[in-house]
N, C-alpha and C positions, 0 to 999 in steps of 0.2 A: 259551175256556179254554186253548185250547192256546196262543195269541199270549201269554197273559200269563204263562207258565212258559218265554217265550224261544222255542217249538217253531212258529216261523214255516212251516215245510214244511207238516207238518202242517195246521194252520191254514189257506194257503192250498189244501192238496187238500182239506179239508171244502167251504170256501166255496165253491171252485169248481164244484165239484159237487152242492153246493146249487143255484147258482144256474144249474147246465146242466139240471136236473133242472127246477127252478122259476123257470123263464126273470123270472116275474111277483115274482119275493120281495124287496120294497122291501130288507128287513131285510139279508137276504143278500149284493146288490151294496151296501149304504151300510157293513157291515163289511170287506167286498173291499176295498173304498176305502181305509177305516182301515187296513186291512193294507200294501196296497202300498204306502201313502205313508210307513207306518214302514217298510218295506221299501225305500225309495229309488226304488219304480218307479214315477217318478210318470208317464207315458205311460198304464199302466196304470190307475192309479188315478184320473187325469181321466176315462178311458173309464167307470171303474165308478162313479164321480160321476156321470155324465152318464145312465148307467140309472138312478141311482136318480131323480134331480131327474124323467126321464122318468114313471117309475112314479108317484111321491109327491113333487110341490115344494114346497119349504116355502123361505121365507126364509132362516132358522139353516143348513137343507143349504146353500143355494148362497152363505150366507157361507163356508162351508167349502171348498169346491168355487172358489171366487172367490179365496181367500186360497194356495189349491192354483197358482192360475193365477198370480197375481203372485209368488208365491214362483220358477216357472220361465220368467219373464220372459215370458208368455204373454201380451199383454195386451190385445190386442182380447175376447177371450172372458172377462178377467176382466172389463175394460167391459160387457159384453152382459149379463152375468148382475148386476151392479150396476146397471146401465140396468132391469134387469124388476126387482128388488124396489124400485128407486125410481116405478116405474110404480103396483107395489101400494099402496105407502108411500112418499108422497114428507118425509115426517118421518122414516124414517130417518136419522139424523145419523151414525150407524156407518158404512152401508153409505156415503152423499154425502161422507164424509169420505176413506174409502177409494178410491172413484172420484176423488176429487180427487187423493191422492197417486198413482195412476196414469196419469194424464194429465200432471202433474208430474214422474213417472220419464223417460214419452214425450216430453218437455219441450215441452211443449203448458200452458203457461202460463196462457195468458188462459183456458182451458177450467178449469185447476184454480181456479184464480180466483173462476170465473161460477159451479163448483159452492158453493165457501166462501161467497158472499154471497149463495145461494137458501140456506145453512144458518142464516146470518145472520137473514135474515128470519123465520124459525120456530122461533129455536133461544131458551128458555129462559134462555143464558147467552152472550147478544151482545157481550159483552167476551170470553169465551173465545176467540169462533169469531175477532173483530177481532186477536188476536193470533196464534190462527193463521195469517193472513189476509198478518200482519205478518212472520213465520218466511218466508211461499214468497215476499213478496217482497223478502226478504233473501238469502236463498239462490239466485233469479236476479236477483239483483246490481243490486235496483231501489230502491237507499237510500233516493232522498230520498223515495220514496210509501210505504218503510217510517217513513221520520221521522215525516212528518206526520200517518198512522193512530196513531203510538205517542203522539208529544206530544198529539192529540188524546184516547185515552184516558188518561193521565196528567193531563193537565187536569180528565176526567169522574173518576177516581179518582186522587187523588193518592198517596193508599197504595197501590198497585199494584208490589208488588216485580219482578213477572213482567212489565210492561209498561216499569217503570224499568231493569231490567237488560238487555232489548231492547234500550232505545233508546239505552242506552251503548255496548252492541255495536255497531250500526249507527253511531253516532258514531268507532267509534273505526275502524271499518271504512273509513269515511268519511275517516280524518284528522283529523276534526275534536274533536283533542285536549282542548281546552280544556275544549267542551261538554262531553266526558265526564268528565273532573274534577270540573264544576261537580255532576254529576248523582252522582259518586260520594261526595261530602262531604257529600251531603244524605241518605245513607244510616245513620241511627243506629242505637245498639241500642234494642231488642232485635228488631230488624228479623233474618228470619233471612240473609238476603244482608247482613248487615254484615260478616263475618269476610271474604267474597268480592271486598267492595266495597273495605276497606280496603288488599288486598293487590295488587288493580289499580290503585286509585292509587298507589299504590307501583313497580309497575310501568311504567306510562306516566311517572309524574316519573325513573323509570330511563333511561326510554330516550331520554327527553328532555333526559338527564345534568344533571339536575337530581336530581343525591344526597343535597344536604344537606337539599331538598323531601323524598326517600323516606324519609329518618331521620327527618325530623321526624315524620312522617302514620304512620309505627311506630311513634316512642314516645309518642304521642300514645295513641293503641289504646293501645298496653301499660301507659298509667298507670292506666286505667279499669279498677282492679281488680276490678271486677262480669266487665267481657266481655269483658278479654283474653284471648287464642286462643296457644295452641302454636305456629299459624303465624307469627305476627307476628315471634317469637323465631327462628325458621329465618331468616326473611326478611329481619330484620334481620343475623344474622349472615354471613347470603350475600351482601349487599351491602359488608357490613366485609371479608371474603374477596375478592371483587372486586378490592376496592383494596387488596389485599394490608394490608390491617391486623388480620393475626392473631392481635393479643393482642385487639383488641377483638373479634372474633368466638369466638374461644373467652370469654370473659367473658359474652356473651351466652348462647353454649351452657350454660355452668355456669349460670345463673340459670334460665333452662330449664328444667331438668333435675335443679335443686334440688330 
């Protein structure tokens, strides 16, 4: 009662002495915890984590108690207590998920990896986890094994917005411009990555100083009076700025803004 009227002292002298008193009171040290970890002490509140998972373990505690550890870069001990509710449950896909990204923080790669394809194997929604799979191996810098998980699920679902906009990142990450144009023209509406997809082709024929390409694939979008976007109209006009053609860029703006 007192924590939640801001009166943190308080608070913590009750608990405290709850729980000097009642060395054994699950209840006592798992609000301790709550408290000092809204208090910023978190040294303390691992400590009163760690009485209560003693007293009472429960999985949900030591997600807590776990997410307490990676938050202060702790991470063997958040490993350990992720390691024991995978022991109880090796289908949690929370907790395996989580261990994953902490081996990944540790950059211990091939371990974040080996966790995502034991989640793979039991998980419900095997294209999810294949694109997570596809994320850590874009972010350590492992394109082409991202390509080829991504074009392979894009093959299996060809509607896959989250798997096609992947693989244009990695494309473009890559260099390899072309293919992500290819991949971005085949994005229609009412796809909701159309407005996104439109304005990255836009951008790569920029920077490819190919202008008269980025006007076009603008006003292209902009005559589809169903799904043209506000942005198309900025975008276009910031490319008419560019080359200093500022009648035509305000011209766009007023139609805009009509």
């Amino acid at each position: 009662m007192y924590a939640r009227v801001g009166n943190y002292g308080k608070a913590r002298e009750v608990l405290e002495k709850l729980t000097e008193l009642n060395p054994d009171s699950y209840a006592g040290f798992y609000y301790l915890a709550k408290l000092y970890q809204e208090m910023r002490l978190f040294d303390a509140a691992s400590a009163a984590f760690e009485k209560a998972l003693a007293l009472n373990w429960s999985p949900m505690l030591a997600h807590e108690a776990a997410e307490l550890y990676v938050q202060e870069k702790r991470y063997p001990e958040a490993i350990a207590l992720y390691g024991r509710i995978l022991e109880e449950d090796p289908a949690d896909e929370r907790a395996r998920s989580f261990l994953a990204n902490v081996y990944f923080r540790q950059g211990e790669v091939g371990k974040a990896l080996a966790e995502m394809e034991k989640m793979r194997e039991i998980s419900a929604n095997p294209a999810k986890i294949e694109l997570a799979i596809a994320r850590i191996l874009l972010d350590a810098d492992r394109r082409p094994e991202a390509v080829t998980r991504l074009k392979a699920l894009l093959k299996e679902d060809p509607q896959s917005d989250a798997a096609r906009a992947l693989l244009i990142l990695a494309y473009y990450q890559q260099g390899d411009l072309a293919a992500a144009k290819k991949l971005l023209r085949q994005v229609r509406p009412p796809s909701p990555a159309y407005e996104e997809s439109v304005l990255m082709l836009a951008r790569i024929l920029q920077e490819e100083k190919d202008l008269p390409g980025a006007e076009k694939a603008l006003r292209q979008a902009m005559d589809d009076k169903q799904h043209r976007r506000l942005n198309f109209y900025v975008a276009l006009a910031m490319l008419y700025a560019g080359e200093e053609k500022i009648d035509k860029a305000h011209g766009v703006f007023t139609k805009a803004f009509a």
